[in-house]
N, CA, C and O atoms as CSV, one atom per row, in Angstrom:
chain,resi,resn,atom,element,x,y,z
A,1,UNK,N,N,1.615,-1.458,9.222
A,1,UNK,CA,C,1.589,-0.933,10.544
A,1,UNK,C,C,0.392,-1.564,11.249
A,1,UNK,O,O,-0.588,-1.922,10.596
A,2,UNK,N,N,0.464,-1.718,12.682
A,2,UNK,CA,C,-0.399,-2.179,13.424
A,2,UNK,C,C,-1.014,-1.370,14.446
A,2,UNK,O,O,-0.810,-0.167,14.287
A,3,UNK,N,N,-1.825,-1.737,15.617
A,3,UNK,CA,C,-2.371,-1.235,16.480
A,3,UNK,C,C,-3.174,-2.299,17.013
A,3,UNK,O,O,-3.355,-3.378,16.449
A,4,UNK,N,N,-3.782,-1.854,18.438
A,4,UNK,CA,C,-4.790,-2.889,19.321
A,4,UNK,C,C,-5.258,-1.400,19.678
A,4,UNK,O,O,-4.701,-0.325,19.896
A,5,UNK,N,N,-6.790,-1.973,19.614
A,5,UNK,CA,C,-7.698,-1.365,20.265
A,5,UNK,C,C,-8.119,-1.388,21.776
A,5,UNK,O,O,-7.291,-2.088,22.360
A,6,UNK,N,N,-8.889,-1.002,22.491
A,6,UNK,CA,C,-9.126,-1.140,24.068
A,6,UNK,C,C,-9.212,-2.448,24.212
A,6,UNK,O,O,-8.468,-3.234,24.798
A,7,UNK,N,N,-10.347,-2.633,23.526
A,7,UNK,CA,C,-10.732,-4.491,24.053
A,7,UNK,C,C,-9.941,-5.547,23.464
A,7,UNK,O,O,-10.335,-6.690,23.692
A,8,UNK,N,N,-8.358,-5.326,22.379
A,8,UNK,CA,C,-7.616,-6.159,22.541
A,8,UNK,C,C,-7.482,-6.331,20.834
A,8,UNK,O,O,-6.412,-6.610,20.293
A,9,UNK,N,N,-9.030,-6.067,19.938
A,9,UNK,CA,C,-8.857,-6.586,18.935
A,9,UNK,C,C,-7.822,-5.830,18.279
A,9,UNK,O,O,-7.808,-4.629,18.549
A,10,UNK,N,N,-6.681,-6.396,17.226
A,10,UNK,CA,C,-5.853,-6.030,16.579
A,10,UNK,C,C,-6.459,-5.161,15.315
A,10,UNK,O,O,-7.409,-5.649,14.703
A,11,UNK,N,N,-5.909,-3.839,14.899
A,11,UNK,CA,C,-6.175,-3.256,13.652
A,11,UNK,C,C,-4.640,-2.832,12.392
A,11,UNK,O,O,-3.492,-2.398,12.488
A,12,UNK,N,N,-5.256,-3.138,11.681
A,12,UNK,CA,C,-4.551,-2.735,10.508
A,12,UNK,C,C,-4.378,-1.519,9.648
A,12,UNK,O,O,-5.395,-1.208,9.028
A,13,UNK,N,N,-3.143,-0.626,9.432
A,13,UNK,CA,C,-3.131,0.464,8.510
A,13,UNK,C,C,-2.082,0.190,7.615
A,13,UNK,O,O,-1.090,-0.523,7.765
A,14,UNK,N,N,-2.557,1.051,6.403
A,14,UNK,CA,C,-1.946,0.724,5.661
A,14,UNK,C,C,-1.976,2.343,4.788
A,14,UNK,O,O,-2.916,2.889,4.211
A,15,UNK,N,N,-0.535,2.799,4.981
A,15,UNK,CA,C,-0.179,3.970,5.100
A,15,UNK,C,C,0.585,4.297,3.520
A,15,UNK,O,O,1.636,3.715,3.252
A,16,UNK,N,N,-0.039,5.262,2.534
A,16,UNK,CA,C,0.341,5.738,1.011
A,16,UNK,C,C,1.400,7.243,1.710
A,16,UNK,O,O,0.661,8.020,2.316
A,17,UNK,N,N,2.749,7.654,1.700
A,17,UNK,CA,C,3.370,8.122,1.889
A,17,UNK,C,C,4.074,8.717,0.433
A,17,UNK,O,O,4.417,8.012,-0.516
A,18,UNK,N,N,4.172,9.960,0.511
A,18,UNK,CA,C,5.323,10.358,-0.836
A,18,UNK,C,C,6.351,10.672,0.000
A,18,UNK,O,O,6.360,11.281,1.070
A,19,UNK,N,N,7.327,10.102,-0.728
A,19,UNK,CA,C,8.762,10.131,0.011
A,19,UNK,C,C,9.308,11.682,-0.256
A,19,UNK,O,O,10.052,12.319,0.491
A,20,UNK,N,N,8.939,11.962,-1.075
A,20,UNK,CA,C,9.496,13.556,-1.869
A,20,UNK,C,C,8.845,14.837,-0.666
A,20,UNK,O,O,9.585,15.528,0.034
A,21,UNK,N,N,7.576,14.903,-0.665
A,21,UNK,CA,C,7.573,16.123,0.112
A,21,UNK,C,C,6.434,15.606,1.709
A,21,UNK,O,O,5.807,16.385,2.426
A,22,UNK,N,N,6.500,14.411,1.805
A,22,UNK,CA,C,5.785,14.098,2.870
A,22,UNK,C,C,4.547,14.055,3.010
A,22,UNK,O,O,4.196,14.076,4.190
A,23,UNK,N,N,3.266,13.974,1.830
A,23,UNK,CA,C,2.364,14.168,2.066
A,23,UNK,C,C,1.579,12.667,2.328
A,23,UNK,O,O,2.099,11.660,1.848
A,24,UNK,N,N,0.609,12.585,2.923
A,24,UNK,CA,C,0.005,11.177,2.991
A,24,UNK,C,C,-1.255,11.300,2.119
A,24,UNK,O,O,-2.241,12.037,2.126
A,25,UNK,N,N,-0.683,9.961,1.131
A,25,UNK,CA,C,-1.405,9.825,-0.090
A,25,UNK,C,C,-3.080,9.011,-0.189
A,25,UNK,O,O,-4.099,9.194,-0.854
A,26,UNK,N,N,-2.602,7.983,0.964
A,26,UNK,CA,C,-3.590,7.449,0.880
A,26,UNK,C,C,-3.571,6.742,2.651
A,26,UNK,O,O,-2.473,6.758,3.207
A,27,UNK,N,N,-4.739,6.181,3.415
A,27,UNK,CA,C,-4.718,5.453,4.968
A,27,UNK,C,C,-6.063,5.164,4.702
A,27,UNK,O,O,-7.083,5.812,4.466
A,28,UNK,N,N,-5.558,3.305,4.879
A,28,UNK,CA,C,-6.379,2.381,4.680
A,28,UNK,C,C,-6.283,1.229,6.134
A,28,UNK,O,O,-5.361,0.435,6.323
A,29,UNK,N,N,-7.534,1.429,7.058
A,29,UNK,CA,C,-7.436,0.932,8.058
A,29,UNK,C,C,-8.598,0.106,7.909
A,29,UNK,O,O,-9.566,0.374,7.197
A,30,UNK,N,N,-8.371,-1.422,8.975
A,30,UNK,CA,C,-8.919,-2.178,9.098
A,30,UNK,C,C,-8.621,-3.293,9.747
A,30,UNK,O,O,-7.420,-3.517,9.898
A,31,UNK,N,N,-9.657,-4.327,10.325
A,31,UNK,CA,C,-8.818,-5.713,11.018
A,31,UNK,C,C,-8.032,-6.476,10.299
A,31,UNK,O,O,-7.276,-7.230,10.912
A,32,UNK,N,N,-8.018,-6.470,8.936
A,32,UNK,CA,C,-7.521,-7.279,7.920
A,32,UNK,C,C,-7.278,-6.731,6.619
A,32,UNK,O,O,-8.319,-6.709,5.961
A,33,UNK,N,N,-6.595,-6.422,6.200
A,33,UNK,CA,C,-5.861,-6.089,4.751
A,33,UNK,C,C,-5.007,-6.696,4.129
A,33,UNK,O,O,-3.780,-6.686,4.234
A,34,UNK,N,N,-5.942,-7.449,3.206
A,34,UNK,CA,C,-5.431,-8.141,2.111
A,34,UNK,C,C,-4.734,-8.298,0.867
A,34,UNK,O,O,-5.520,-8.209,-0.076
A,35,UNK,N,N,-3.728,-8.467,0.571
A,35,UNK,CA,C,-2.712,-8.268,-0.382
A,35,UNK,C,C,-3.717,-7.568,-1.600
A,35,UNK,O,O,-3.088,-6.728,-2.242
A,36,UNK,N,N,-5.285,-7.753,-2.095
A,36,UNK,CA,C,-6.196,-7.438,-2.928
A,36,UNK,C,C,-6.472,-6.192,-2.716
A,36,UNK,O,O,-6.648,-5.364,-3.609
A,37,UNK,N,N,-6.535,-5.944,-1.330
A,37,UNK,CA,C,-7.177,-4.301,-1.030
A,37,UNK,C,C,-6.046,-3.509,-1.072
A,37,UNK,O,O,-6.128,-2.406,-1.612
A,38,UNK,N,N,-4.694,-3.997,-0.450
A,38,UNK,CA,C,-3.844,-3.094,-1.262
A,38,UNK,C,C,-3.467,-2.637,-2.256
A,38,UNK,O,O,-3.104,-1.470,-2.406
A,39,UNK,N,N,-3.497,-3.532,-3.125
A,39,UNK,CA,C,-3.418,-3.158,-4.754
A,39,UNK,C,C,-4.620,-2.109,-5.086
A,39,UNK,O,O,-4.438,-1.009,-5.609
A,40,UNK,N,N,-5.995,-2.689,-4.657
A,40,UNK,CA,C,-6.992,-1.652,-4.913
A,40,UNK,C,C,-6.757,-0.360,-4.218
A,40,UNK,O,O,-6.923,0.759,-4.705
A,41,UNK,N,N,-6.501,-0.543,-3.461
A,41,UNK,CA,C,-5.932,1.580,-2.807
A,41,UNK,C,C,-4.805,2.213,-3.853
A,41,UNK,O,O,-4.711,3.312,-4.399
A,42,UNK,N,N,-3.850,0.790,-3.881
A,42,UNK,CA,C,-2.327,1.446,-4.719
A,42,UNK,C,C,-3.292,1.764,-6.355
A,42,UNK,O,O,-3.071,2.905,-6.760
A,43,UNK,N,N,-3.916,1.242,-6.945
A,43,UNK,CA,C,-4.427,1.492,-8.078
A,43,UNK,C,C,-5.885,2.957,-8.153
A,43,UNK,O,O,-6.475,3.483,-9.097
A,44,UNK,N,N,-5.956,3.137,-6.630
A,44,UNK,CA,C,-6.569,4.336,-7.062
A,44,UNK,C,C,-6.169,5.267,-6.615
A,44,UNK,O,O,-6.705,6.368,-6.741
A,45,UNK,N,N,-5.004,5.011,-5.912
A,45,UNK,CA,C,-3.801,6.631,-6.296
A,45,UNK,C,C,-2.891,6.804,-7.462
A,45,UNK,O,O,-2.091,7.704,-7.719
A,46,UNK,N,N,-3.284,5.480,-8.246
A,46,UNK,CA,C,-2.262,5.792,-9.124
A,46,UNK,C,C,-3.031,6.541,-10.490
A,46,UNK,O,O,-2.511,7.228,-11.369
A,47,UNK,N,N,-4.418,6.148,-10.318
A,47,UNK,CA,C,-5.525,6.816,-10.833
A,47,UNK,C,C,-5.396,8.085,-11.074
A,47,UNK,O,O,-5.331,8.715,-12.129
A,48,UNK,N,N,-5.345,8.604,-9.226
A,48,UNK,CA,C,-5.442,10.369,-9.135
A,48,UNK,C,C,-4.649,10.668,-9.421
A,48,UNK,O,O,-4.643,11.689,-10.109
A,49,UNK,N,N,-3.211,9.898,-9.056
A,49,UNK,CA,C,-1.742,11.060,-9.087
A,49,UNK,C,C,-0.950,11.069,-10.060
A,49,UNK,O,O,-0.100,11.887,-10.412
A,50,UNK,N,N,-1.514,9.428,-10.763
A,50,UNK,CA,C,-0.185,9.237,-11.555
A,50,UNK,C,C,0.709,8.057,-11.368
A,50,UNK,O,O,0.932,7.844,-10.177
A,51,UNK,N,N,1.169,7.396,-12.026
A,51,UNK,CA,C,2.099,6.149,-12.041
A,51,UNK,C,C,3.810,6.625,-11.271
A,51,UNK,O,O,4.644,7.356,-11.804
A,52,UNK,N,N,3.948,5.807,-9.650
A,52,UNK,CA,C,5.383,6.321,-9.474
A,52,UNK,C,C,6.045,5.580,-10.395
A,52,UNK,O,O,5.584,4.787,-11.215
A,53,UNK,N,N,7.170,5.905,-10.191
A,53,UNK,CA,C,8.870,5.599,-10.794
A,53,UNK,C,C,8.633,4.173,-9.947
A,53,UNK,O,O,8.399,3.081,-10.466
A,54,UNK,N,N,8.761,4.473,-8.419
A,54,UNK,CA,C,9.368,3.091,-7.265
A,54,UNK,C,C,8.327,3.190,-6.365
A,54,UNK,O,O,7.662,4.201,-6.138
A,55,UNK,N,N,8.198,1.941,-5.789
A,55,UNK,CA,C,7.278,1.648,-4.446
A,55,UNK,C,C,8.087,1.400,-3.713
A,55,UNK,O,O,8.787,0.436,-4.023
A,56,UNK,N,N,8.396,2.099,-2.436
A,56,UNK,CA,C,9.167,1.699,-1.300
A,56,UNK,C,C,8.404,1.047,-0.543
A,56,UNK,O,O,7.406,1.681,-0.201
A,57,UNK,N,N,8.509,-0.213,-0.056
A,57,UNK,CA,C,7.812,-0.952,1.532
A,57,UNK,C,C,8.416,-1.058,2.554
A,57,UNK,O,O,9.631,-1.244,2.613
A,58,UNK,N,N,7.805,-0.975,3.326
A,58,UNK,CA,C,8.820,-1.372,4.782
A,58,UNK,C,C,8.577,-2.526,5.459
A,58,UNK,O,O,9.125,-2.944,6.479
A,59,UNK,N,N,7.267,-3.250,4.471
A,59,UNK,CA,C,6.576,-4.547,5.151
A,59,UNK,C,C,7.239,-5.385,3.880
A,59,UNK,O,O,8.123,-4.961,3.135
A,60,UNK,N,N,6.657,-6.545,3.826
A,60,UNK,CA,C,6.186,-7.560,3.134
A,60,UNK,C,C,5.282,-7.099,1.633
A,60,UNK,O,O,4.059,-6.981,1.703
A,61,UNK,N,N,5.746,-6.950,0.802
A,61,UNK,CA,C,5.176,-6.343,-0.580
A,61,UNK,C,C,4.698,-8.093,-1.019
A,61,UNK,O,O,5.422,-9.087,-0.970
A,62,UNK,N,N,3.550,-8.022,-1.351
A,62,UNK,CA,C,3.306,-9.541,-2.394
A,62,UNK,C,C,3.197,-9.156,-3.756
A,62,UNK,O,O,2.124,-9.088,-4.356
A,63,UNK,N,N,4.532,-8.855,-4.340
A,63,UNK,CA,C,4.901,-8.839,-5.803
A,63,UNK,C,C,4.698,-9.452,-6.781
A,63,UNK,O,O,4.931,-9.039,-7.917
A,64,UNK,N,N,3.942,-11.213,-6.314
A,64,UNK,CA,C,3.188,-11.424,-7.108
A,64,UNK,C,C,1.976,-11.284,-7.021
A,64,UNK,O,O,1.445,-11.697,-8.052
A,65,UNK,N,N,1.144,-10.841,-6.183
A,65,UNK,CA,C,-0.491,-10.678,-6.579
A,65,UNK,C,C,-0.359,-8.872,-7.002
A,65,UNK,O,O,-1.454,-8.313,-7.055
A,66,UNK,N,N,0.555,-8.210,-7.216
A,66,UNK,CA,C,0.714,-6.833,-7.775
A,66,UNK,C,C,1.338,-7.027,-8.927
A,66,UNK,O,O,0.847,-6.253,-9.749
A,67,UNK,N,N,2.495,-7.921,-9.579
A,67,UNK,CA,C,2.766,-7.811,-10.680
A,67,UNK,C,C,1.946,-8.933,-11.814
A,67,UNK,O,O,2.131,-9.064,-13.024
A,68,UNK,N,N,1.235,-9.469,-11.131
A,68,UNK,CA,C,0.209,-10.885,-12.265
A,68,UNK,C,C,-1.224,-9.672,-11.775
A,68,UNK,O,O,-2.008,-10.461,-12.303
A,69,UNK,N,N,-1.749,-9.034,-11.488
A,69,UNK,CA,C,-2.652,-8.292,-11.880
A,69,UNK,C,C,-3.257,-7.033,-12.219
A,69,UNK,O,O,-4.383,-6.542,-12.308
A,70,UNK,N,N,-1.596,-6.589,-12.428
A,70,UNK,CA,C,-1.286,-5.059,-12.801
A,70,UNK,C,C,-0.636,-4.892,-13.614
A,70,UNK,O,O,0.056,-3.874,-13.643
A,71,UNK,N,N,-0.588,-5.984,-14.777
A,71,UNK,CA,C,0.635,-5.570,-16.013
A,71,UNK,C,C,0.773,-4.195,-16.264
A,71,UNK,O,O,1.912,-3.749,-16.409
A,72,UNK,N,N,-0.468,-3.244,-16.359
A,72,UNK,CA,C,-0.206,-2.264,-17.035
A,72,UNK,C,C,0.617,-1.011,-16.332
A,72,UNK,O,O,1.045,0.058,-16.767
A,73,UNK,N,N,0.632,-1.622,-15.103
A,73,UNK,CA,C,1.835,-0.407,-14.317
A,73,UNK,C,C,3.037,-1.122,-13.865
A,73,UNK,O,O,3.347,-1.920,-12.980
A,74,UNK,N,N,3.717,-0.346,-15.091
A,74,UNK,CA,C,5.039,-1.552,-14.632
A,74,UNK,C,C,5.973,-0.266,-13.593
A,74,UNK,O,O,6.362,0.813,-14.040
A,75,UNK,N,N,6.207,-0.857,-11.858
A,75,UNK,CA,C,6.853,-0.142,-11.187
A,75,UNK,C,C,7.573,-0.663,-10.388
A,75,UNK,O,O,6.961,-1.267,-9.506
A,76,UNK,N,N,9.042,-0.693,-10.300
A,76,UNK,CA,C,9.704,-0.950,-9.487
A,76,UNK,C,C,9.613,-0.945,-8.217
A,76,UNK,O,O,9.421,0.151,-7.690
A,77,UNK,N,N,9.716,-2.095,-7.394
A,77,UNK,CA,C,9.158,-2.674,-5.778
A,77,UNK,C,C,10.579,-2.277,-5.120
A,77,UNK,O,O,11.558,-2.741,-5.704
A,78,UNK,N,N,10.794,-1.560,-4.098
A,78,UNK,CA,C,11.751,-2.249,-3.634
A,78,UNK,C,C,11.524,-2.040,-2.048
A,78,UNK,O,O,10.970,-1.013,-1.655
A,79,UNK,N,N,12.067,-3.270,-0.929
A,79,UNK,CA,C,11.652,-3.931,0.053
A,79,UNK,C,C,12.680,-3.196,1.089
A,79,UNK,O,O,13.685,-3.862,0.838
A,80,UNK,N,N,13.101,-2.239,2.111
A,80,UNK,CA,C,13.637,-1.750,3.303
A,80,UNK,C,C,13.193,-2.135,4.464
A,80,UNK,O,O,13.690,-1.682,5.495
């Protein structure tokens, strides 16, 4: 997800959603979010909550910088 601020500069969120009862898991904002910092947010909810079943995206998932540095959570991606 995106946004512009007053003076134009573009910002970035990046929104942890449970599909099951709606709660927001995790919101990670910034000018730039990098396929690295996502994994690091996705790896410290998976910390608190637990390993899902599936990752739903609605963007662009980079499945390989999440599956070459996350062997140990093996979770099904899938892209809408």
């Amino acid at each position: 997800m995106h946004d512009q601020l007053q003076d134009g500069r573009s910002i970035r969120l990046f929104n942890v959603i449970d599909d099951f009862n709606r709660e927001a898991l995790g919101i990670e904002v910034d000018f730039s979010l990098p396929a690295e910092r996502v994994v690091r947010s996705l790896d410290q909810i998976i910390a608190w909550r637990g390993k899902p079943a599936v990752i739903r995206a609605d963007n662009v998932l980079n499945a390989r910088t999440f599956s070459s540095d996350r062997q140990s959570h093996t979770v099904t991606a899938i892209c809408s």
